[in-house]
Each structure stands twice: as C-alpha cells, then as structure tokens.
N, C-alpha and C positions, 0 to 999 in steps of 0.2 A: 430505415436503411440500416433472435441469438441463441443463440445454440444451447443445449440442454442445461439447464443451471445443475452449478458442481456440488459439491460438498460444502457442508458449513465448517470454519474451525473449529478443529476439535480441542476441550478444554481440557488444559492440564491440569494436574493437584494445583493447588490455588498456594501453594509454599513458596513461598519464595519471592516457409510453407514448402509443401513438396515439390517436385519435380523439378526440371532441371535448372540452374541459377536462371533467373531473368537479369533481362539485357542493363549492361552499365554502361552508363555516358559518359565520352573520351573525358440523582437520585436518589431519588437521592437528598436525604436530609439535608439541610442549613451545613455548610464545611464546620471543621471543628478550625477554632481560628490558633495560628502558627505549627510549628512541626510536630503536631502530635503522632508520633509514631511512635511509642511506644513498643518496641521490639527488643528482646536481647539484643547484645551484638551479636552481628553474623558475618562473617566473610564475603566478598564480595562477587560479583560475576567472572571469571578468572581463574581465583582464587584457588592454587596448584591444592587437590584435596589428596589425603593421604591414605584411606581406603583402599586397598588392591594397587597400589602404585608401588613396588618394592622401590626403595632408595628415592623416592623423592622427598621433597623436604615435609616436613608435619604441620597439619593449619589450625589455627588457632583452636581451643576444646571450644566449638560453636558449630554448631549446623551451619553448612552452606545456605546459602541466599535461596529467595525462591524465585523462580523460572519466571520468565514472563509469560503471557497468557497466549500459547500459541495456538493459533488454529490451524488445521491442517493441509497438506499441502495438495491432495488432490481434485482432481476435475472427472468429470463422467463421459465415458464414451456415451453417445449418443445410442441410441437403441440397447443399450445393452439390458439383458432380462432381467423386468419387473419382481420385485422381492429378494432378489440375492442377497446374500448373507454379509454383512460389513466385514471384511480381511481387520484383522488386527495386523497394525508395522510392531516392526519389532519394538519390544519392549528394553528400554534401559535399566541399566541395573539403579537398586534403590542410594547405593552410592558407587556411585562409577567413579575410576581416579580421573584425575584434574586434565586441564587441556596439557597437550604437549606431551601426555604419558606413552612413554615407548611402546611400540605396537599400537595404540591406536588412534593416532594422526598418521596423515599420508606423508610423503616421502618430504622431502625438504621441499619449499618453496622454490620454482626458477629450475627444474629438472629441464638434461637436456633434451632437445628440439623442443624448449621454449626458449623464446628472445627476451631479452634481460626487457626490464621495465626500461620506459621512457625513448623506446625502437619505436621508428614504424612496423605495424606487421604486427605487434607481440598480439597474440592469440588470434589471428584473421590468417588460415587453413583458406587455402584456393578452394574455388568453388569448385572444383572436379575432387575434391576431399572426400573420404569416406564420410555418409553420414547426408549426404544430398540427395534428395532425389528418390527418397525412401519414404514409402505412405508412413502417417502417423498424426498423432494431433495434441496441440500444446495442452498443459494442466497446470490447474489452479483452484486455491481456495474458492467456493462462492456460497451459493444458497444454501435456503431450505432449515425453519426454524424448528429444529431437534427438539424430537421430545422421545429423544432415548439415548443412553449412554453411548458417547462417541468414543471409538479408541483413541488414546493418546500417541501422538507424537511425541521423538525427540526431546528432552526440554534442554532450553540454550544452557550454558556452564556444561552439559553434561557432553562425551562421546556422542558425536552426532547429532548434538542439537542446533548444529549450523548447517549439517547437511539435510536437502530435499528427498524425498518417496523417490522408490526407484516407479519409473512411467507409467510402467504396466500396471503396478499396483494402486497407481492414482488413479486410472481407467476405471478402473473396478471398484473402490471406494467411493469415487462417484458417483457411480453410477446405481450406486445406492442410493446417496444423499438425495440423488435427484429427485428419488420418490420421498424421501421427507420433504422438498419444497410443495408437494403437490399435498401431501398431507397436512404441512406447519406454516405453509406460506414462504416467502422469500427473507431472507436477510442478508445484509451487506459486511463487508470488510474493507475495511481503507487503512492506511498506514498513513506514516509521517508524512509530516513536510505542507508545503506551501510552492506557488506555482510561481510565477513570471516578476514578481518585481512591482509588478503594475497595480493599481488600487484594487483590481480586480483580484487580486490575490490577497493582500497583503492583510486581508481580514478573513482569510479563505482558511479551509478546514484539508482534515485528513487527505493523506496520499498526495499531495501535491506534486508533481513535477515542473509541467509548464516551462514553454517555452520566454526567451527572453532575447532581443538585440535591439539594436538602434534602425533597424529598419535596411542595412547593409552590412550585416555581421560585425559591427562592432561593438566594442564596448560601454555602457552607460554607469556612470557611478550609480555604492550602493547610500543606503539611507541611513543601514546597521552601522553606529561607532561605536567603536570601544570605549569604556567606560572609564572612569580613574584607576578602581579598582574594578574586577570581575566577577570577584565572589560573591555567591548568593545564598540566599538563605529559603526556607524554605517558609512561602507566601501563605498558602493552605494547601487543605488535601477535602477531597471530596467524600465520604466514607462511598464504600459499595451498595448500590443499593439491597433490598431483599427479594429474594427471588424464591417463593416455593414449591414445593416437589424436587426434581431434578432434572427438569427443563434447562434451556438455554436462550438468553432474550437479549435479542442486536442490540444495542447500544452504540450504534456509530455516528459520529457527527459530529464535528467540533470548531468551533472558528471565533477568532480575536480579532475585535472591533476596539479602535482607541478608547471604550470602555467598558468593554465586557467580553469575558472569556464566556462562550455557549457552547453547551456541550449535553446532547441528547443522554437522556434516562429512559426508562423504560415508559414508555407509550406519555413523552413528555419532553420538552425543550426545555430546558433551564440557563437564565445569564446569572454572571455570579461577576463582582467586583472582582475583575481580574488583578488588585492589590489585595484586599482581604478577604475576598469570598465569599463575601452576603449574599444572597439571592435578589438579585435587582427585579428578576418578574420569570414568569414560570409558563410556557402555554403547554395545556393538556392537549394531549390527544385521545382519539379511539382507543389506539390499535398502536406497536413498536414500531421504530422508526425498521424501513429495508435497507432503504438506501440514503443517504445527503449529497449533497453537490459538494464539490469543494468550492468552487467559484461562486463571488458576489458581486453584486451590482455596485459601479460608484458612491450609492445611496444605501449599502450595507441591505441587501434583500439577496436574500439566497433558497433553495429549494428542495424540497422531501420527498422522501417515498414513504408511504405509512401503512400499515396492513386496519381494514373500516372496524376490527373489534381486539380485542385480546380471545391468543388462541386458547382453548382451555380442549380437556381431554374428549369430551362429548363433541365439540365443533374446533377442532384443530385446525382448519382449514378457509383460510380467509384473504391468503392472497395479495399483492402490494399493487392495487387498485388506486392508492386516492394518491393526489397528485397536490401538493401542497405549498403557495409563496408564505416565506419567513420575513418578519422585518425584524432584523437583529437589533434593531437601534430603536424600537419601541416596544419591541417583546410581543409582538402580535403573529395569529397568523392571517393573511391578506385574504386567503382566497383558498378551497380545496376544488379540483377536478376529476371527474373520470370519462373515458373512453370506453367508448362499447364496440364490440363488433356484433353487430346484429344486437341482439338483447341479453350478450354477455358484456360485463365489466372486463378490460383486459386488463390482464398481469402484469406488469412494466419490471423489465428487468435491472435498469439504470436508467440516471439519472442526471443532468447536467444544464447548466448557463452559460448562455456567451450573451453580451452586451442585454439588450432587455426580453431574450430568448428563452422559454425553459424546455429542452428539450428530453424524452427518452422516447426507450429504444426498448424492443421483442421482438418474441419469436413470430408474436404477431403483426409485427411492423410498427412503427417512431410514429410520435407525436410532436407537435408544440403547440404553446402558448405564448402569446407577449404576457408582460409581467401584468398588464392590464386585466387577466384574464382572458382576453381572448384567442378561442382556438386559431390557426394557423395549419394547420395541415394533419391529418388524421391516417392510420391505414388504410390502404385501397384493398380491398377483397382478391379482385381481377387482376391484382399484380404480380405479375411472377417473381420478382423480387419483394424483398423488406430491408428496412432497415433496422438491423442488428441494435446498433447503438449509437451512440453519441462522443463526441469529444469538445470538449468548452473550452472556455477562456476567450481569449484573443479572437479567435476565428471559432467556427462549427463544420465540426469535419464528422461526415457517417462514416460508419463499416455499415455497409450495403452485400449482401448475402444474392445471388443467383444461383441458379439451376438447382438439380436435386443435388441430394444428399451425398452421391457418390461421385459426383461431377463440382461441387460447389467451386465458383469464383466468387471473390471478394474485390466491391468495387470499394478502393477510398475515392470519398466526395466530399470535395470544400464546397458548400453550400451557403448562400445566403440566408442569415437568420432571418428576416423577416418574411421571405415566399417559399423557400425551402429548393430556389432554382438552384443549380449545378454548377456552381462557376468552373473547376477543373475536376479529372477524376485521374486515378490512375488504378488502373485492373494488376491485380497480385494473381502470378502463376495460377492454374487450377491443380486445387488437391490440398492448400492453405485454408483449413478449415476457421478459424481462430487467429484475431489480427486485434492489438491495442493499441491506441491510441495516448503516445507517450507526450506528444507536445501537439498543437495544434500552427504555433508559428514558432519556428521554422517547423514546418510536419515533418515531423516522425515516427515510424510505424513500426510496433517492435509485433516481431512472429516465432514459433517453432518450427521451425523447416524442417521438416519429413519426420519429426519428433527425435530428435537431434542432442537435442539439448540436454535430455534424459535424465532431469534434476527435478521436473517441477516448477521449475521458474518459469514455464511460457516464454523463453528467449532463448531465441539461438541466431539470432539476426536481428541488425536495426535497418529499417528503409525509410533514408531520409528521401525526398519530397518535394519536389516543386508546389507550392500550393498553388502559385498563378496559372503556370503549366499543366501540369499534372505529370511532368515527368519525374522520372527516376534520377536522381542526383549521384547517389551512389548506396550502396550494401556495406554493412558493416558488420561482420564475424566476431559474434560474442561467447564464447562456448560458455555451459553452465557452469561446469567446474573451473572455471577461471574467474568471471566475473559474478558478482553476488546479486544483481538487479532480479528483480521480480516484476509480473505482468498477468493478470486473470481474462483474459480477454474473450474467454467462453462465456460469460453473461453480462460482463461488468468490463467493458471495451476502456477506460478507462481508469482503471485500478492499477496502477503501475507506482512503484515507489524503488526504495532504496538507488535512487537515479534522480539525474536533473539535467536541461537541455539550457541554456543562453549562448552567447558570445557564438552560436555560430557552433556549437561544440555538445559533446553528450560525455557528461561526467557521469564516471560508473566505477563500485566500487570492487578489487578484488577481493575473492573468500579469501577468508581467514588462514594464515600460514606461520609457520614458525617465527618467532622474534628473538632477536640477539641474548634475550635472557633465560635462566633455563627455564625449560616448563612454559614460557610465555608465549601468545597470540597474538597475530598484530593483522592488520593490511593497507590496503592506499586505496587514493582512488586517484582514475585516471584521466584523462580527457581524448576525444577522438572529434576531429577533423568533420563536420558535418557534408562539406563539399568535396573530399576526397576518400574519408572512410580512415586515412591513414592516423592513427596515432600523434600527437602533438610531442611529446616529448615528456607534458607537465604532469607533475606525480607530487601528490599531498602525501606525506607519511602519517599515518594515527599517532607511531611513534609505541614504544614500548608495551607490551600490556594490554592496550588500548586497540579496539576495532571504530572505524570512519564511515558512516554513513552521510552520501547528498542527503539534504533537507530541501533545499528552494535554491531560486537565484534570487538576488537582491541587486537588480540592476546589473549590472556587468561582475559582481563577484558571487559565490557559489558559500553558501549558509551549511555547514555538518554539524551533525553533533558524531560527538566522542564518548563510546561505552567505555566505562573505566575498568581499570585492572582490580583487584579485589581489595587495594589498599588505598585508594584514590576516588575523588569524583569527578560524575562525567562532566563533558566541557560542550561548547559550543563554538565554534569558530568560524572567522569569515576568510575566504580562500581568496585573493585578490584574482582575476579573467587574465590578466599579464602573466604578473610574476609569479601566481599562484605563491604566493608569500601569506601566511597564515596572522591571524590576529585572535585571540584570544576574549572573546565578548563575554562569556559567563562561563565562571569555575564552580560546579556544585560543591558544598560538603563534603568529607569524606567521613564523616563521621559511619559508624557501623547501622545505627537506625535509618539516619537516612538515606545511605547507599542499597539498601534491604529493598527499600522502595523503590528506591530509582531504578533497578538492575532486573524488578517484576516485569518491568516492561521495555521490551525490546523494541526498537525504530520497525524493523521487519515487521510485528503484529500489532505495534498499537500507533497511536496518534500521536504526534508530536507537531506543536506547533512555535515556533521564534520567532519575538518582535520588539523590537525596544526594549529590552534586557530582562524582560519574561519569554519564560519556557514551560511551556504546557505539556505533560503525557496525560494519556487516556485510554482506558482500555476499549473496546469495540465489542466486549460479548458481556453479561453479568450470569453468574449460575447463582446455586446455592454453596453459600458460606460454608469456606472451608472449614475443618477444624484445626488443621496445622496451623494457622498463623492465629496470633492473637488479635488483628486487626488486618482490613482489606480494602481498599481507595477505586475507587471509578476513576481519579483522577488526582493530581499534585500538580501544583503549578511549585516554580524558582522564578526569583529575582534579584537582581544589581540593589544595591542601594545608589 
C-alpha cells in the first residue's frame, strides 16, 4: 500500500496535493576514548565572517566551522528521460560573509500580511489562495547509492545553506539520481529525533517524530529531568569510517537502548557503551544498510534494509532486497527475508515497526512480517493498487497508491498489523502524487499541494486524521518559506523530521530570521491545534544566535535541541505541552574544538538522538576522507555528569 526514488544526498567538502482544497469538518574502529578532537580553534556555526561583508564585525583569524554533511534536497519527476545530465545548484562562494549580511538575507522577519507569531491564522492562506489547485509534485532527498560526484548544495553557516532547490530543479536532479538507485542500489536518509514517548520509541533511531497523548488529547508527563548541573562533556566520538575511490556509502541507523548507543557502519551494526564507547558487539553484514526503522519493540528489536553484497564498479547493482530483525539488546541479527514477485527479489523502498509487525513498502507493493519471521501478507500481481509505504509506531497506517500515473489517488489506511485488514481509510484529492506519514496516532499526513511549497521540503499542508473514522479533522497551511519542517514522501513515506506531533498538537519550527543582535539568526517553534488547524498561541524562542529544532515528545512535553551561535554550545531543552516553559537538560562545551564538531552536523541531515542526559549525532552518508579537516566522526555522543 512508491514512486520513483529521488536523489541521494549530496556530499559537501567534509570542512567543517492538487486540486481543489478537500472538504473540512464543521565504523568504524573502537571510539577514541574522551574529546579527542583535535582541531585549531574555529568559529562556530553563525559565526558573523568578515569576507565580502563591508562593515561587519571581523572573526577570529580562524577558518569557519565546517558544514554539516548535507545531502540534497531534490526528488525526481517520475518518467523523466533516462540519462540526463545532473544540473549543478548554484554554487556558494568559497567564503561567503556571515548570516545577517545586508543584501543577502530576506527582508526582516514578520513582513506585512503576516500575522505576528502566537495569532491564530499566522501563515494558513484560505484555501482559494493562489497556489492550490495547480498540478505538481512534492521533493525530497532519497535514493540511489552514487557512485559519481554529486553537486553540492548550500552548506548551513553559509548564504543559503538554510534555504531549499528551487522545485523545478529538484525534478530534474532527481530524476537523474533515480537512475543511480537502479545502477548503486537504494540508500536511506533519516534525521533527528525520537518519536512518541512510549518504550517504543524511547530507544528508537533517526528521524523521529511520532505521535503522543493520553488517549484524549491530553497531557502525560515526561521522563526527561533536569539534572543539577547540565553541562556536558564530551563522552566519545566514533572516527569516520574508510571509504575508498569516491563513492558514497548509507550509513543510517542509529538507536539508544538503556545500554547501548547502535549505530549502522558501512555493511555493519555496531553497539558501543553509550558512556565510554567500547564496542559491546558488532553484527556484520552483506551489503550497506538502505534503510533502518526508527521504531523498537518493548523487547528492544528493531528492523533493516540491506543491499545481499557490496556494490563495487564491475557489479554496482544489488538493490535493497534483504529484509532484516535486529536485537539490540544482544547484538544479534534474528532473522533475514526477501520477497519475490515471480522469480524476481523486490526492491523495498522503506522500512518500518509497529507492535510485533515489520513492515515495507514499493513500487511493487508492502509486505510484512511478525517479528517471529513469519510472512504476513505479500504483493498481489492482480492488484491495481500497492502499497507505497509504511508508517510505524503506535498504529500502522499505508500510503496506498491507485490508478495510473496521471490520475493517481492516495488512499491513507490504518491497518491492522497482524492481517493487514483496513480498519479506517481516508482518500486524498486526485492529482497528490506524494503523501508522508508524520505521526501515525494522532494521524497526520503531511503533502505538497499542487507543488506549492516550492522549497523542497515536501510540505505545504498538514492532514490531521481520524484514524478510527477515516475522516478529515482538519487542514493545516504550512507554506515553505515560513515553516522549516521537512518530509520525503516519494520513497521513504516516513522520513519526516525537523517536526513533532503529541498533546493533540504539531510543533513546527520557523526558518531562520533576523535576531535582535547584529548579524544574528534566530527562530521558534510553534504549536498548531490538531483539531481545529488554528494556531495555539505557544511559541518557544531559540533565543539569540541560536536556531530550534523539535527532536521527540516525552510524554506530554516536546524534546529540541538548540544549534549555537558561533561563541556558545548547543543545548537541549524540554518545552513543557502547557506552559511550554523551557528547562535546560544538557549545555554542550563551548570550547572552539568541540563546537567544530558539534556544528558538522546539523538536526536537518544527520541523526540526533536524547535520553537521560546523553546526546547522540550521527552522520547518515560516509565518503572519502577529506583533506580539510585534520580528523572526521561518524558519530559524538554528550553527557551530564
């Protein structure tokens, strides 16, 4: 119950639905143990640079920080012609001046016909707004394991490295990649965060969102307390592993178990002493991980995508066929499967768990398993539908794909894990090519309407979700340029981050806008009404300096971390579901080594995981070793004393 896989991220220098509104109701070696980063000082992510900047202030005599590892931001029209040439995006300059530099940030934040923060309304355009009702189709990062130099994007610190491709040329950029998944096989991207609160999460990996309430939209305490003190230090770092030629090799996966931080290498699982980082047990694989689930079973088992070899130049081509149970808690893997249609292996696009379920999803149509290994329900030939993908956690909700190509309707189906029956459904407009799946309780469905959005983020609309019904609750108007949430729902119907769903409510963060200091970035994040669509009022400030990214919920309060301004480290915060009153769980360093580190990876393209006063990032891709930096990490975990 998917559509042509997009683009892989592309790696930077290693430095540093349509038609008209629908109806609304009334590797990785042994860690080197403590902070060995060993870097000059550098400036940090922010950090006003003095380059081509007349009259701003001068930054320290040190290179700026290096970028985080972005992958890029488009997706592939579907059909579009076999071999086309990759468009290069524009290129930024080798030192571009610092945020905030006149002429190139947009206009002040809050321009009018916008509604001040903390309004019902602020950026929800009537549905008779320009921009509805217009063919087009959402983009996003996804597949396809490169094995040729991919243009760089943006990178964050720099002009531009907060903003997304402009649509068209995401079309088109993908629609290249799409032939490297058919050549390199598939690979995955997930970001931060942690999902619901629930055990099911709470040792769960990349991209989280997940849904959270008491069963009647209210509130449940979280688990996360603050500490005496908050600062931390830094626990270990994982080196990067080696990668040769100039390939590109998934690396995604990552999840903390009350004792072990696990985090996918290259065609390998590794747990490591999430306080010192020894390697407690290691399971090899074939072939690179595609995809990982975020979600785990009560009993700490969770699930892969794997390609059956490593691609190499002569046989590049191998496809993310084996279907894999993890038991995190003893370092094993339980079980591998594949599906055949006829006497072919299929291709599995994504990948996901809800209770003892393991489902994915293609262009070929969904599968499952119980965690037992037993099949459970396979593609039907004869079907004129598939299912696209999968959404886990709490409940299992498909994106189900009908009719052709130029007609497609998208059914959402909450489905029973164990027979794959239909409990509710509700049909999305036709002409909504592309639908993810951001929470699965309370449902909610984020899409690009009529390609709207025009960022790249796959979001131009939330459709929260009766799951027992299958009715429409209400629409919620998110335009790109106002809110920063992201969504890939062209392969990977699950891939949604910089966002979080509990209390009844969808916290989402605004981009990046002028702050009270000079040269300085900031933003919020806000909260929306899941049964009326309206705006709640409550607005978390980053606060100076500083941009705010959701991570997870934790029970009835909302988990961020905080990127720091170039003289500070980043933070972690718990945002109380009421008062949204802020509490301060872990203050990184600010020292210049390890803010260098920290600020490589951004919440948007790598993993971020919080739990009892460790903070895990991770990257999601490995190349070869740069030569700019003197040293490069798969991974750093922080901790509280």
């Amino acid at each position: 119950m998917t559509q042509p896989p997009p683009p892989p991220p592309q790696q930077p220098p290693q430095g540093g639905g349509f038609g008209p509104p629908q109806d609304q109701p009334p590797q990785t070696p042994p860690p080197a143990a403590g902070p060995d980063l060993g870097k000059s000082p550098q400036p940090g992510y922010g950090y006003p640079q003095a380059p081509q900047a007349p009259q701003a202030p001068q930054a320290p005599q040190t290179p700026p920080p290096a970028a985080p590892q972005n992958p890029p931001q488009p997706p592939a029209g579907y059909g579009y012609p076999q071999g086309a040439p990759a468009p290069q995006p524009p290129q930024t300059p080798q030192t571009p001046p610092g945020y905030g530099y006149p002429g190139q940030q947009p206009g002040p934040y809050g321009q009018p016909q916008q509604a001040p923060y903390g309004q019902p309304g602020y950026g929800q355009p009537g549905f008779g707004q320009p921009g509805f009702g217009q063919p087009g189709y959402g983009q996003q990062p996804g597949y396809g394991y490169p094995q040729q130099t991919m243009p760089h994007p943006p990178q964050a610190g720099q002009p531009g490295g907060g903003k997304k491709l402009n649509a068209q040329m995401l079309i088109i950029v993908a629609a290249v990649v799409a032939i490297a998944l058919i050549i390199g096989g598939g690979v995955w991207y997930a970001s931060s965060g942690k999902g619901d609160g629930k055990k099911d999460d709470t040792a769960s990996s990349s991209g989280g969102t997940g849904g959270t309430d008491d069963g009647n939209g209210g509130t449940t305490s979280g688990k996360e307390k603050a500490p005496s003190d908050p600062s931390a230090k830094v626990l270990f770092q994982v080196p990067a592993p080696e990668v040769k030629n100039d390939s590109t090799v998934v690396v995604s996966g990552s999840w903390l178990t009350d004792k072990a931080y696990v985090k996918s290498g290259i065609a390998r699982i590794v747990g490591y002493d999430r306080d010192k980082g020894g390697e407690l047990w290691k399971i090899p694989l074939a072939g690179p991980v595609c995809q990982a689930s975020r979600h785990v079973t009560d009993d700490n088992l969770t699930a892969v995508l794997y390609q059956p070899a490593m691609p190499t130049k002569a046989d590049p081509s191998h496809g993310c066929s084996q279907i894999a149970l993890i038991d995190l808690d003893a370092g094993k893997r339980l079980w591998t499967k594949t599906v055949k249609t006829g006497d072919q292996l299929i291709n599995f696009d994504n990948i996901t768990l809800s209770g003892k379920t393991v489902a994915v999803g293609s262009t070929s149509g969904g599968a499952a398993f119980d965690v037992s290994g037993k099949l459970l329900w396979s593609p039907k030939p004869a079907d004129s539908c598939y299912d696209a993908g999968y959404g886990g956690g709490d409940k299992l909700v498909a994106v189900r794909k009908c009719g052709s190509y130029d007609q497609r309707q998208l059914h959402i189906q909450t489905i029973d894990p164990k027979s794959g029956k239909v409990i509710s459904e509700y049909k999305m407009t036709e002409g909504i090519e592309y639908a993810s799946i951001v929470s699965t309780n309370p449902l909610v469905v984020a899409a690009d309407v009529g390609d709207s959005a025009g960022d790249g983020s796959g979001i131009s609309d939330f459709f929260s979700i009766d799951g027992k019904t299958g009715k429409l609750r209400t629409r919620i108007s998110a335009p790109g340029e106002q809110f920063a949430a992201r969504c890939e729902g062209i392969t990977r119907v699950e891939a949604c981050n910089l966002l979080a769903v509990g209390n009844d409510r969808l916290y989402l963060p605004t981009e990046e806008h002028d702050g009270t200091g000079k040269y300085s970035q900031t933003n919020e994040i806000v909260a929306f009404d899941l049964a009326t669509g309206k705006q709640t009022g409550q607005r978390a400030d980053a606060g100076d300096g500083y941009t705010i990214s959701p991570l997870r919920m934790d029970g009835g309060n909302l988990i961020a971390y905080k990127r720091p301004p170039y003289d500070k480290g980043g933070q972690v915060v718990s945002i109380s579901g009421a008062g949204f009153k802020e509490t301060t769980l872990l203050q990184n360093p600010a020292t210049d080594a390890v803010r260098d580190v920290e600020t490589s990876m951004s919440p948007e393209y790598s993993e971020f995981l919080y739990a009892d006063g460790h903070l895990f990032m991770s990257k999601v891709y490995a190349s070869k070793r740069s030569t700019v930096r003197d040293k490069e990490y798969l991974a750093v975990g922080f901790g509280t004393s």
